[in-house]
N, CA, C and O atoms as a Maestro MAE file, in Angstrom:
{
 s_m_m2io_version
 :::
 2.0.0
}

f_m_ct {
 s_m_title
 :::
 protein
 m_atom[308] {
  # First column is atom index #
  i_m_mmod_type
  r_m_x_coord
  r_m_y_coord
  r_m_z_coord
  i_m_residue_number
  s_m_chain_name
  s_m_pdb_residue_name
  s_m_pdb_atom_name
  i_m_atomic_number
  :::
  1 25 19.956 -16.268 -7.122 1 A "UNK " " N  " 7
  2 3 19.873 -16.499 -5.692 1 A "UNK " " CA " 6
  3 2 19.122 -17.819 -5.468 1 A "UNK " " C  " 6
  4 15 18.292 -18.258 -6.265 1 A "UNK " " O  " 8
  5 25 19.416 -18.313 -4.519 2 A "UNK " " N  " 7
  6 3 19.051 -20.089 -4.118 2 A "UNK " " CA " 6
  7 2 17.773 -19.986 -3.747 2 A "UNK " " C  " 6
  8 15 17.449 -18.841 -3.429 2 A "UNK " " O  " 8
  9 25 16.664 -21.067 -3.658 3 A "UNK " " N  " 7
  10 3 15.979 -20.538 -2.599 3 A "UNK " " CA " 6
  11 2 16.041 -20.894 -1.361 3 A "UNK " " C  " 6
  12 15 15.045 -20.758 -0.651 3 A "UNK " " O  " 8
  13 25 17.650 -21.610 -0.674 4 A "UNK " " N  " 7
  14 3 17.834 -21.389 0.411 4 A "UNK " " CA " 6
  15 2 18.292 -19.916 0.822 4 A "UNK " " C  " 6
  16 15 18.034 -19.499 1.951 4 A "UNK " " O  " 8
  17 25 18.918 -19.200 -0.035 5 A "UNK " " N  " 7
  18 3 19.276 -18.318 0.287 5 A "UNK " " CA " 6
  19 2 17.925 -16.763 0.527 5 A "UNK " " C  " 6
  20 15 17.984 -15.812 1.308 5 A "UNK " " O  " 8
  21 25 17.123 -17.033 -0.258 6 A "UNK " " N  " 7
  22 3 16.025 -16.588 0.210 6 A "UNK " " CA " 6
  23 2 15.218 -16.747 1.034 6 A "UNK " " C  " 6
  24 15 14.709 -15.705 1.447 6 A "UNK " " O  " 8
  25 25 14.766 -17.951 1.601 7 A "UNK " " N  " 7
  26 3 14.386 -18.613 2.562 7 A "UNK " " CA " 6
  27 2 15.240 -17.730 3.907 7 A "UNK " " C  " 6
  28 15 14.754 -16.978 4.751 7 A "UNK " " O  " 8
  29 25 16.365 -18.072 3.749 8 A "UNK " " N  " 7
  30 3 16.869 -16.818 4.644 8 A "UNK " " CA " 6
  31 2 16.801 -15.400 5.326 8 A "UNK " " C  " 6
  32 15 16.840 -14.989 6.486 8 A "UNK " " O  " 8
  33 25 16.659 -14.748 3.863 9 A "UNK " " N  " 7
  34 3 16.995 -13.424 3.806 9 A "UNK " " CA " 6
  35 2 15.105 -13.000 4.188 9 A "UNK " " C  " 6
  36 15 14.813 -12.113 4.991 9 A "UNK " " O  " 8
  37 25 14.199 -13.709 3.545 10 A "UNK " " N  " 7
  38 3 12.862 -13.902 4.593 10 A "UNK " " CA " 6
  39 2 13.232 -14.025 5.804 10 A "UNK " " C  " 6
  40 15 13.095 -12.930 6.349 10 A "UNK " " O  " 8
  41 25 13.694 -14.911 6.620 11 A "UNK " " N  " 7
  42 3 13.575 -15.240 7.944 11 A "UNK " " CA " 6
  43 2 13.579 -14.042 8.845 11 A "UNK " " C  " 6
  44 15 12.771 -13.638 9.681 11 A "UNK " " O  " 8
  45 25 14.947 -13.517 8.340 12 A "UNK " " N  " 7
  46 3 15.695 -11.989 8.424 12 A "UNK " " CA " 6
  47 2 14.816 -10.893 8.633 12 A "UNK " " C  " 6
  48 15 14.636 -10.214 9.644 12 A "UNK " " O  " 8
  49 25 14.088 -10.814 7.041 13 A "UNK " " N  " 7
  50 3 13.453 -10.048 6.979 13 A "UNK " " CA " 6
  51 2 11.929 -9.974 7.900 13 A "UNK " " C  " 6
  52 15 11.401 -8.900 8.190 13 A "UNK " " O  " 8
  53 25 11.474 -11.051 8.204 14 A "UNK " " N  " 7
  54 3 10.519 -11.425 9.369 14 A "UNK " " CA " 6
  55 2 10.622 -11.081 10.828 14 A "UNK " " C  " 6
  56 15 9.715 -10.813 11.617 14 A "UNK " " O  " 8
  57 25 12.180 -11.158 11.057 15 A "UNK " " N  " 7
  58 3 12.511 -11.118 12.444 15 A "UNK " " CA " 6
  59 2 12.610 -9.531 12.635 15 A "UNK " " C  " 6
  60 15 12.686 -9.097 13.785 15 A "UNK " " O  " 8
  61 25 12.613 -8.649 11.546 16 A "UNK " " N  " 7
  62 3 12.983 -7.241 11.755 16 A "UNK " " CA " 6
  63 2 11.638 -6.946 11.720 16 A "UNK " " C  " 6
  64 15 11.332 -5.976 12.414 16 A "UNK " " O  " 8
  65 25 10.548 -7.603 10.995 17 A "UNK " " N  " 7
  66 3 9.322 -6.816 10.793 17 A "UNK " " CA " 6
  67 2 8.724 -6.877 12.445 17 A "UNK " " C  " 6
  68 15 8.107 -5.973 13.009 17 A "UNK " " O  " 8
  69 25 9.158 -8.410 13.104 18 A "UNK " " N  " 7
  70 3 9.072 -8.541 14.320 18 A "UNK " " CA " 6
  71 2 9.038 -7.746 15.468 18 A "UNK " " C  " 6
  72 15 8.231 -7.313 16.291 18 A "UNK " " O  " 8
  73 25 10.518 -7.717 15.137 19 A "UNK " " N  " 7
  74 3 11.147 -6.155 16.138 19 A "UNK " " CA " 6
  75 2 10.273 -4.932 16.018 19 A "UNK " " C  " 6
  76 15 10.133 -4.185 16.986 19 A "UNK " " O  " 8
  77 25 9.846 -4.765 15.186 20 A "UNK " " N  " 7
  78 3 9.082 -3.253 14.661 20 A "UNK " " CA " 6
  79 2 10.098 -2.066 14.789 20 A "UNK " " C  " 6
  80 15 10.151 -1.047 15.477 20 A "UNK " " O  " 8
  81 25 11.268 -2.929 13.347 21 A "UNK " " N  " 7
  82 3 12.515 -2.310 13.094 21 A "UNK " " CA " 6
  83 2 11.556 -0.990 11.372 21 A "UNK " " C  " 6
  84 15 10.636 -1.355 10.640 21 A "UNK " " O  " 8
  85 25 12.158 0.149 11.342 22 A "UNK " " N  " 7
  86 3 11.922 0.183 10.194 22 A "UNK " " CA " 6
  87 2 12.512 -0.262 8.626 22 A "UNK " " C  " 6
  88 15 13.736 -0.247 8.494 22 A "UNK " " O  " 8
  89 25 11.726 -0.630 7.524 23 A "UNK " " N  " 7
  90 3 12.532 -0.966 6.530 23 A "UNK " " CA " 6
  91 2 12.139 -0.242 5.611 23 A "UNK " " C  " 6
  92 15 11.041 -0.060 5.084 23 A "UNK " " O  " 8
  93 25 13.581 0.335 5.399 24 A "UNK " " N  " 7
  94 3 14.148 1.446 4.127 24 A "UNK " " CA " 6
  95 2 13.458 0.770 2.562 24 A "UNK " " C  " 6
  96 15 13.638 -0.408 2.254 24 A "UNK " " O  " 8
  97 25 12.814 1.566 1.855 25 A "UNK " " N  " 7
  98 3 12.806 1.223 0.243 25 A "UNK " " CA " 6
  99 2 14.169 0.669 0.086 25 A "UNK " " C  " 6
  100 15 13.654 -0.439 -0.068 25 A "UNK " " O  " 8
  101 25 15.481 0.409 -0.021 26 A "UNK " " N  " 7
  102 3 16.532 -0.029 -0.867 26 A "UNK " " CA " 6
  103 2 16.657 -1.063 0.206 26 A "UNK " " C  " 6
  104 15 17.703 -1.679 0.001 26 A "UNK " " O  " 8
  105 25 16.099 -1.469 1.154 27 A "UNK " " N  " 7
  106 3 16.488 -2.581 1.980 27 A "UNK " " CA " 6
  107 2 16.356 -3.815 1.363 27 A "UNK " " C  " 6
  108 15 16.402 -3.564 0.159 27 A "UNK " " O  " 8
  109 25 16.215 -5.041 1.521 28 A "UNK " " N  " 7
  110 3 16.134 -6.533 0.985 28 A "UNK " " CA " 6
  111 2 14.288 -6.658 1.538 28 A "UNK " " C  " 6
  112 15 13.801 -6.496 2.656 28 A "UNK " " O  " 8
  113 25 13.735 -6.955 0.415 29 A "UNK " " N  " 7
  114 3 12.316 -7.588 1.031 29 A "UNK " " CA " 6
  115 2 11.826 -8.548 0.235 29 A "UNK " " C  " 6
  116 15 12.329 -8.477 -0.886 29 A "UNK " " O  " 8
  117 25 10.810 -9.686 0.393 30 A "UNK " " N  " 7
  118 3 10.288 -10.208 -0.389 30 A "UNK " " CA " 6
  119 2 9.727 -9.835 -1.191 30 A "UNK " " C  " 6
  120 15 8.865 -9.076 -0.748 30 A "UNK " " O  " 8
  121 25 9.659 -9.985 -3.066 31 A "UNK " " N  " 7
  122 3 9.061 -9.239 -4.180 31 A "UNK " " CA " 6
  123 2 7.677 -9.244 -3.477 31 A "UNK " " C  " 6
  124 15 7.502 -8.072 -3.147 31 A "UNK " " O  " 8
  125 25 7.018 -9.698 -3.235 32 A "UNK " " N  " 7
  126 3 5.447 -9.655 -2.969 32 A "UNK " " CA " 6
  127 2 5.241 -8.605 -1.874 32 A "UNK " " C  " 6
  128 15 4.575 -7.587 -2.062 32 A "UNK " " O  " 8
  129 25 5.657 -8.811 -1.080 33 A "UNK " " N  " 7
  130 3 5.654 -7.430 0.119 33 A "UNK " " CA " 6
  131 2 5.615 -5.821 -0.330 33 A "UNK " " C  " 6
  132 15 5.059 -4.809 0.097 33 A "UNK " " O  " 8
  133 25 6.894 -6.286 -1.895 34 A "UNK " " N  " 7
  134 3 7.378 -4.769 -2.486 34 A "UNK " " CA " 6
  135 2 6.510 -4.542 -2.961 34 A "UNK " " C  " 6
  136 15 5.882 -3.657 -2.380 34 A "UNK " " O  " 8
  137 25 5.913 -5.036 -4.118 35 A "UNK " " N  " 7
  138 3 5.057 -5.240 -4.553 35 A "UNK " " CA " 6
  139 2 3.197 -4.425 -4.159 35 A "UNK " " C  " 6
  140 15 2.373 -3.685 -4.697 35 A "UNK " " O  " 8
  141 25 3.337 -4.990 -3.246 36 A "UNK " " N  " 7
  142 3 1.836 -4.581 -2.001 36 A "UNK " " CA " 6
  143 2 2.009 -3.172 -1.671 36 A "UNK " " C  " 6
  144 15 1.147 -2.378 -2.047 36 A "UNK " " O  " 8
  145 25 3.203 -2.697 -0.895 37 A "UNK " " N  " 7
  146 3 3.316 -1.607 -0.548 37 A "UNK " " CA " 6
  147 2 3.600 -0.372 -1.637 37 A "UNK " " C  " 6
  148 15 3.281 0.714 -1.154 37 A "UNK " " O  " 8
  149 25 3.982 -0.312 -2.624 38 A "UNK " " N  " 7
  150 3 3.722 0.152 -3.860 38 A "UNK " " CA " 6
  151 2 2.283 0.664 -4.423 38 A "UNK " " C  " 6
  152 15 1.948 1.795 -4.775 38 A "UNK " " O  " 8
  153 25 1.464 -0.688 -4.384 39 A "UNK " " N  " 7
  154 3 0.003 -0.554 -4.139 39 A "UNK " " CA " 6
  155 2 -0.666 0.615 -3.034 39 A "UNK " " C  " 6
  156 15 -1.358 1.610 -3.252 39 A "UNK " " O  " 8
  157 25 -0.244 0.147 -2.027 40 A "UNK " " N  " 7
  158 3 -0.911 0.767 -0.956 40 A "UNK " " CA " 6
  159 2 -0.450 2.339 -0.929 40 A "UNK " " C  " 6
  160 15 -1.242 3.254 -0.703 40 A "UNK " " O  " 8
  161 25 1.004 2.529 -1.203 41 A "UNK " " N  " 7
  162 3 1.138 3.835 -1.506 41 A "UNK " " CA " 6
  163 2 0.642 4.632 -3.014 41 A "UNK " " C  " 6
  164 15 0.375 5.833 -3.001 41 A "UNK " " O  " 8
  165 25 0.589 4.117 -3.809 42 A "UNK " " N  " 7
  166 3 0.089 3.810 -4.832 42 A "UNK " " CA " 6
  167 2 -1.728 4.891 -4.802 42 A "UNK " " C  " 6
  168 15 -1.920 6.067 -5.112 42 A "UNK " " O  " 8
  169 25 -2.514 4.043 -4.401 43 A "UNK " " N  " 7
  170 3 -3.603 4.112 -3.248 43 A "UNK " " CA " 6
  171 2 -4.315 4.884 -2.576 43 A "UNK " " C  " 6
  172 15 -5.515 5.160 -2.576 43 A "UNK " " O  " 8
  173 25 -2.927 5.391 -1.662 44 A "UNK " " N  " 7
  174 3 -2.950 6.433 -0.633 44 A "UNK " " CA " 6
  175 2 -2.570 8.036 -1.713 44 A "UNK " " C  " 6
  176 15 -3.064 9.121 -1.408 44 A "UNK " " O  " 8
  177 25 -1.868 7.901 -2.638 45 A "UNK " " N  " 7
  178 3 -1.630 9.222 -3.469 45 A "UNK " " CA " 6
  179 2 -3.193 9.439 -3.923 45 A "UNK " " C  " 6
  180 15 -4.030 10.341 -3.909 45 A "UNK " " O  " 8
  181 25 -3.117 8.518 -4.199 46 A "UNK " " N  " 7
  182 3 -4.967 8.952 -5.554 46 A "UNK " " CA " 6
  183 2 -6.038 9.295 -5.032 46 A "UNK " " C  " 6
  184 15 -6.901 10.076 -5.434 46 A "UNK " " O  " 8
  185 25 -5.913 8.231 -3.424 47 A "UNK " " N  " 7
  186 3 -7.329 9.090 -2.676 47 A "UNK " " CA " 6
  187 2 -7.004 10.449 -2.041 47 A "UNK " " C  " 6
  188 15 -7.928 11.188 -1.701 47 A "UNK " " O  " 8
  189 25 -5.334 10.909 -1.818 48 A "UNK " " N  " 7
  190 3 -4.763 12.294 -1.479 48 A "UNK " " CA " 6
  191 2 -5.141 13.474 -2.654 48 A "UNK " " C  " 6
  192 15 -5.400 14.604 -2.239 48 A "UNK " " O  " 8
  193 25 -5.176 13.163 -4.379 49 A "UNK " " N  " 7
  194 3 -5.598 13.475 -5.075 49 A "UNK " " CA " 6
  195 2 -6.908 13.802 -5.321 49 A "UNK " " C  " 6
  196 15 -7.319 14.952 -5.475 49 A "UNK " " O  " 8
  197 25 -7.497 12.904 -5.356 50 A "UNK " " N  " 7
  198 3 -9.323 12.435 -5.893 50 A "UNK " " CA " 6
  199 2 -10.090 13.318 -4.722 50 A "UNK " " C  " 6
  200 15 -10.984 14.124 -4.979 50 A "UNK " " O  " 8
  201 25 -9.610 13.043 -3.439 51 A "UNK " " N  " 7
  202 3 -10.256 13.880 -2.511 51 A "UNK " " CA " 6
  203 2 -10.070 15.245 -2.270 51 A "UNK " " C  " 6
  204 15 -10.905 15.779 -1.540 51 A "UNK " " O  " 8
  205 25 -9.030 16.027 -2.785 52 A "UNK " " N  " 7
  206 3 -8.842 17.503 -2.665 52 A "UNK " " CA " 6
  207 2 -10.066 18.033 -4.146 52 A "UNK " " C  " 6
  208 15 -10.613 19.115 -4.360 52 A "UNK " " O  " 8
  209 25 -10.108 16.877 -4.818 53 A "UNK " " N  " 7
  210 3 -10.393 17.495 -6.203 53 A "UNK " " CA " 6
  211 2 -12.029 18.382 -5.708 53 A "UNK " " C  " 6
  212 15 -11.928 19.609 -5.722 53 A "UNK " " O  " 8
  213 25 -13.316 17.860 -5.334 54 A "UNK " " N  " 7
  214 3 -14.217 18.608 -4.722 54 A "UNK " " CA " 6
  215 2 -13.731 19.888 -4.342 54 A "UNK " " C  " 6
  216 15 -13.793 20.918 -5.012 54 A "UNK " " O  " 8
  217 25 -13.300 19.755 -3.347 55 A "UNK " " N  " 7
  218 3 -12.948 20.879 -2.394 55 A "UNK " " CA " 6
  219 2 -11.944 21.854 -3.325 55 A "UNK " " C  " 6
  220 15 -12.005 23.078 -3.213 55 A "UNK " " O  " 8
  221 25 -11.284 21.389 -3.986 56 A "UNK " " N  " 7
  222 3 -10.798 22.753 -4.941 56 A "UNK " " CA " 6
  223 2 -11.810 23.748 -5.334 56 A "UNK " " C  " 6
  224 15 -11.988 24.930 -5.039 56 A "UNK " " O  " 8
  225 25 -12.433 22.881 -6.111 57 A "UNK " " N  " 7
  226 3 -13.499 23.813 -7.059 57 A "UNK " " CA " 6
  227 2 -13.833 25.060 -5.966 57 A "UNK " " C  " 6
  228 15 -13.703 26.205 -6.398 57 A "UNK " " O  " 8
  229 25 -14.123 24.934 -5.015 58 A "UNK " " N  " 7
  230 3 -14.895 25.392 -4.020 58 A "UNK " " CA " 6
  231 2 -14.152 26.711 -3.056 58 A "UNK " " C  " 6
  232 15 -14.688 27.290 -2.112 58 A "UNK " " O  " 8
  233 25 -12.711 26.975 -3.643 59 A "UNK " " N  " 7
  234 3 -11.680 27.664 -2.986 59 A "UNK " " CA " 6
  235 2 -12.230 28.934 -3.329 59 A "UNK " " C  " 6
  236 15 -12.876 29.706 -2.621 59 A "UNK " " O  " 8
  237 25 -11.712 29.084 -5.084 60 A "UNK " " N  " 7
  238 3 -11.893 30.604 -5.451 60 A "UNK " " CA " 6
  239 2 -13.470 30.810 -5.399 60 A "UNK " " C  " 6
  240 15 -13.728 31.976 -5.699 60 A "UNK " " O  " 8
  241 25 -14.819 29.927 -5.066 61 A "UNK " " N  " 7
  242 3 -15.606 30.339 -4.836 61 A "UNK " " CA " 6
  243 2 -15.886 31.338 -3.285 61 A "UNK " " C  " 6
  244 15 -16.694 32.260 -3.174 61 A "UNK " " O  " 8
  245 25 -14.786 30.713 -2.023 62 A "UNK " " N  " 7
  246 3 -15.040 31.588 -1.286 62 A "UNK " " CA " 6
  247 2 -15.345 33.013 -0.671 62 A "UNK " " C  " 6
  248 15 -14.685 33.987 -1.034 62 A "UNK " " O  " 8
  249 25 -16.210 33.104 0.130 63 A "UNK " " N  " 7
  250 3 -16.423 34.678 -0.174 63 A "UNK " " CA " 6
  251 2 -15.435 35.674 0.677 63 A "UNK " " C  " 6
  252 15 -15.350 36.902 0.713 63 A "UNK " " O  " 8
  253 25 -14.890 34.865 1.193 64 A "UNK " " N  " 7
  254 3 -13.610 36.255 1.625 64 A "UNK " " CA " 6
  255 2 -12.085 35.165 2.018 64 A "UNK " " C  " 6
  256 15 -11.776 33.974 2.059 64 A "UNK " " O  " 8
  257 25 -11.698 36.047 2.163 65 A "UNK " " N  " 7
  258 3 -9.918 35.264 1.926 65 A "UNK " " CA " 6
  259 2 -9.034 34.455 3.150 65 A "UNK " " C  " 6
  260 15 -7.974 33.834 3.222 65 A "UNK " " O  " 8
  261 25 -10.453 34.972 4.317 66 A "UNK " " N  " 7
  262 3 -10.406 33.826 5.312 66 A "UNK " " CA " 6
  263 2 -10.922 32.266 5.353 66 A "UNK " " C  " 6
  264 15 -10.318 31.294 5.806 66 A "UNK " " O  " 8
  265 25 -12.080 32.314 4.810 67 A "UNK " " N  " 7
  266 3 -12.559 31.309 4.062 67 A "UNK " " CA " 6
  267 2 -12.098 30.536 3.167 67 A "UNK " " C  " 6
  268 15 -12.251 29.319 3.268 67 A "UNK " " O  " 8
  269 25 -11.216 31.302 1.749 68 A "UNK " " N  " 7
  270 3 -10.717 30.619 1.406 68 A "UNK " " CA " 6
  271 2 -9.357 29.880 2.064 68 A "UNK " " C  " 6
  272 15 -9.201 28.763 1.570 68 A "UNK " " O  " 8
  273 25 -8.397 30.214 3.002 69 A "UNK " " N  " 7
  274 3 -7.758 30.228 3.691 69 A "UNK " " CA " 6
  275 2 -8.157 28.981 4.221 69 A "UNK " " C  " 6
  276 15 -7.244 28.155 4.216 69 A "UNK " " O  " 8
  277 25 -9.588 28.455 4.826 70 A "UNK " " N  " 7
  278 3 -9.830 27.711 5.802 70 A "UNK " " CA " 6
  279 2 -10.049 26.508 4.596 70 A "UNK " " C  " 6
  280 15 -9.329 25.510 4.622 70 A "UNK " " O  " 8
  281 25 -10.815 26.635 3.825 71 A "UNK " " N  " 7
  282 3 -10.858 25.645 2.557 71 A "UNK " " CA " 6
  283 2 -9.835 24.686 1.881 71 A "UNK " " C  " 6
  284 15 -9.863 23.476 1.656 71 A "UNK " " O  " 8
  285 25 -8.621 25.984 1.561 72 A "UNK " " N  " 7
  286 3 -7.435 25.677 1.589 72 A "UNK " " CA " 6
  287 2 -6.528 24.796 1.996 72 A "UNK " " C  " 6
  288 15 -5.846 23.993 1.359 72 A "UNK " " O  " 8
  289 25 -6.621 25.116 3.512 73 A "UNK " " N  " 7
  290 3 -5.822 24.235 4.605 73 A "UNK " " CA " 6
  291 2 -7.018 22.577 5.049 73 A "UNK " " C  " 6
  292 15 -6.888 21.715 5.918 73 A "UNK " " O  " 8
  293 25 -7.757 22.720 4.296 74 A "UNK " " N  " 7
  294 3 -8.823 21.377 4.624 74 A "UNK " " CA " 6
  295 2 -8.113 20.489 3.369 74 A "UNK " " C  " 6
  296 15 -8.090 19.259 3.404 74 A "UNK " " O  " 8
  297 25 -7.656 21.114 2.483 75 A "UNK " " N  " 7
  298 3 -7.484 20.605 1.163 75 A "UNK " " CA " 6
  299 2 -5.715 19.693 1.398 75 A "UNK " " C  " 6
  300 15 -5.270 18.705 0.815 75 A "UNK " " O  " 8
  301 25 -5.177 20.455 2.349 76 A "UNK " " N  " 7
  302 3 -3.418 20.050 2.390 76 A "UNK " " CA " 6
  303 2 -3.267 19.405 3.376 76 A "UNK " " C  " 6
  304 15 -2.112 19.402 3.802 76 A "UNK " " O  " 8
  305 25 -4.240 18.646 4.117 77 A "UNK " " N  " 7
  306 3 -4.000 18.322 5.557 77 A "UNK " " CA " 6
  307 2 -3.359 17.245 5.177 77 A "UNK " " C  " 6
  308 15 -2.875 16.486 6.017 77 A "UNK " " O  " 8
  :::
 }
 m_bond[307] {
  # First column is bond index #
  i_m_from
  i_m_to
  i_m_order
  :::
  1 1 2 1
  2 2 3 1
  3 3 4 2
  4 3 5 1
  5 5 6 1
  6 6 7 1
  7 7 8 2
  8 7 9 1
  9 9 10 1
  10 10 11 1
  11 11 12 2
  12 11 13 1
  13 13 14 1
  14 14 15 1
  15 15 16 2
  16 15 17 1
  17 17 18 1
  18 18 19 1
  19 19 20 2
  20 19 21 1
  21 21 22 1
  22 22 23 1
  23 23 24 2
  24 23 25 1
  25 25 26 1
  26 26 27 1
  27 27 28 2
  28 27 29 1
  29 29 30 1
  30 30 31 1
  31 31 32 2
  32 31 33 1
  33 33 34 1
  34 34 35 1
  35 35 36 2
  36 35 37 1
  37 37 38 1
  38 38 39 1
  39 39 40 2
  40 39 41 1
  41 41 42 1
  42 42 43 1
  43 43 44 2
  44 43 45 1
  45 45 46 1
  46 46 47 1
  47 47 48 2
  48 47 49 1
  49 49 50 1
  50 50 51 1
  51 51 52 2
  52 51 53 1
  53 53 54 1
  54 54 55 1
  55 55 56 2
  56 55 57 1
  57 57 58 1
  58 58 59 1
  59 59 60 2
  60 59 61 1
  61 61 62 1
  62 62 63 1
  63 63 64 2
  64 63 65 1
  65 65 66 1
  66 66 67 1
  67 67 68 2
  68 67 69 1
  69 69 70 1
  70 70 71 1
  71 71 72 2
  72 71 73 1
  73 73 74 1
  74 74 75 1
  75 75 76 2
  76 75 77 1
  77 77 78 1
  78 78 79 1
  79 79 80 2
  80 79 81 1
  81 81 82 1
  82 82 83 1
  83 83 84 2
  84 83 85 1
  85 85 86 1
  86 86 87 1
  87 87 88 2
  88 87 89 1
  89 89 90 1
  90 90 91 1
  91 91 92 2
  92 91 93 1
  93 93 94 1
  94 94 95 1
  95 95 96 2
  96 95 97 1
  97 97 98 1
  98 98 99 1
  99 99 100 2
  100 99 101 1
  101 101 102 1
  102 102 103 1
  103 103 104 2
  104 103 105 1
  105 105 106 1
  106 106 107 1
  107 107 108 2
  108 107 109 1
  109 109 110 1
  110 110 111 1
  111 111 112 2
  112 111 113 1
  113 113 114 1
  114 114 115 1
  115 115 116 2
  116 115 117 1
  117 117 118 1
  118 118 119 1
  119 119 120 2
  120 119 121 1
  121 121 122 1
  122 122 123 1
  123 123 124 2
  124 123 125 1
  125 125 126 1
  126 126 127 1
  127 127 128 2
  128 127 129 1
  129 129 130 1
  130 130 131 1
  131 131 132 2
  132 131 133 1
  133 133 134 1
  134 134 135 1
  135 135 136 2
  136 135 137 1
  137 137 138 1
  138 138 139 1
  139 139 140 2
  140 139 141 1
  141 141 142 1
  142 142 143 1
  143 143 144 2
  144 143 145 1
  145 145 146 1
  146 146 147 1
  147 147 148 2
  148 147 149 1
  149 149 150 1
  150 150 151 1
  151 151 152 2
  152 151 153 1
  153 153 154 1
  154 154 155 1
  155 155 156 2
  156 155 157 1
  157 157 158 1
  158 158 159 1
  159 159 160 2
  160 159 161 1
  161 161 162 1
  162 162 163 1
  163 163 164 2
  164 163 165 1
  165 165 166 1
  166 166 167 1
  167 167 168 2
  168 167 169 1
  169 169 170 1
  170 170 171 1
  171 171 172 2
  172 171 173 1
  173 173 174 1
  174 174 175 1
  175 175 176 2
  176 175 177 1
  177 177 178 1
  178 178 179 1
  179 179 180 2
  180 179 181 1
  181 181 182 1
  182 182 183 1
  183 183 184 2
  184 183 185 1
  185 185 186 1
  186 186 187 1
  187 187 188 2
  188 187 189 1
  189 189 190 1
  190 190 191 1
  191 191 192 2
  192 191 193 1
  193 193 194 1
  194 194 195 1
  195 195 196 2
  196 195 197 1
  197 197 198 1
  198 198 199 1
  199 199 200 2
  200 199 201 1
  201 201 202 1
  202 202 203 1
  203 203 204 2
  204 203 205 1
  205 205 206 1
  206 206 207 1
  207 207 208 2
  208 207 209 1
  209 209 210 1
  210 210 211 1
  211 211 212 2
  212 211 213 1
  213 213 214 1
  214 214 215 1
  215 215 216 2
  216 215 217 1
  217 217 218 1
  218 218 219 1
  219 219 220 2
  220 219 221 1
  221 221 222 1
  222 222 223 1
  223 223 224 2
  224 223 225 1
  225 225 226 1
  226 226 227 1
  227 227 228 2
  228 227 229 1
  229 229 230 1
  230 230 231 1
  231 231 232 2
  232 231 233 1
  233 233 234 1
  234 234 235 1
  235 235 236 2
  236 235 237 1
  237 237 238 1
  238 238 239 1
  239 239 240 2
  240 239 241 1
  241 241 242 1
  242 242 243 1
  243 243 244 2
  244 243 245 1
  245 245 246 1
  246 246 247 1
  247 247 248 2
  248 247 249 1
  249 249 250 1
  250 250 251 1
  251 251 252 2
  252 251 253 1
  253 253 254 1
  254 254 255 1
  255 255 256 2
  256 255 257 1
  257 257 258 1
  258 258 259 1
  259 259 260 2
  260 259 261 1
  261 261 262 1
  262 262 263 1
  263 263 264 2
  264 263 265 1
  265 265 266 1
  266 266 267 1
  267 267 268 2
  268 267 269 1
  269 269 270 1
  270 270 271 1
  271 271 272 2
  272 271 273 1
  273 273 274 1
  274 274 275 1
  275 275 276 2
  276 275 277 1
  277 277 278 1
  278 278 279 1
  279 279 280 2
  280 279 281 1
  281 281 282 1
  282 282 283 1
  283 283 284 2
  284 283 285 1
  285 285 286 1
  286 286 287 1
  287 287 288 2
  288 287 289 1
  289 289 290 1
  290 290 291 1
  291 291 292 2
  292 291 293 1
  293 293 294 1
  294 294 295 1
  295 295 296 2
  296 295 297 1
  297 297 298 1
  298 298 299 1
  299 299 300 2
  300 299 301 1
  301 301 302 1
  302 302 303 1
  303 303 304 2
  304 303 305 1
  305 305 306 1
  306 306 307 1
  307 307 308 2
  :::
 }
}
């Protein structure tokens, strides 16, 4: 691909981010953009991970099954 032809398919891709169109994973984006957001989701899993991990331990310690219940649902939000 040229880099007029990229130069392009940026422009494109600028004018949709513009709009506050959404863009699909299989859509056309600049590698660096893909790149970032990968990261950031990336990111967002591990602190979804890392942060239930406390609060697990702490489930089957509850003392009745409402509690754990409430523990639970703090853990999946």
């Amino acid at each position: 691909m040229s880099n007029e032809q990229i130069k392009n398919l940026e422009e494109i891709f600028e004018a949709r981010i513009a709009r506050d169109e959404k863009i699909e994973p299989k859509d056309w984006m600049p590698e660096k953009y893909r790149k970032t957001h990968i990261r950031q989701i990336s990111q967002h899993a591990h602190s979804e991970i890392v942060g239930m991990l406390p609060e697990g331990n702490w489930i089957s310690r509850a003392p009745s099954l409402r509690r754990k219940a409430a523990s639970a649902s703090k853990g999946a939000r």
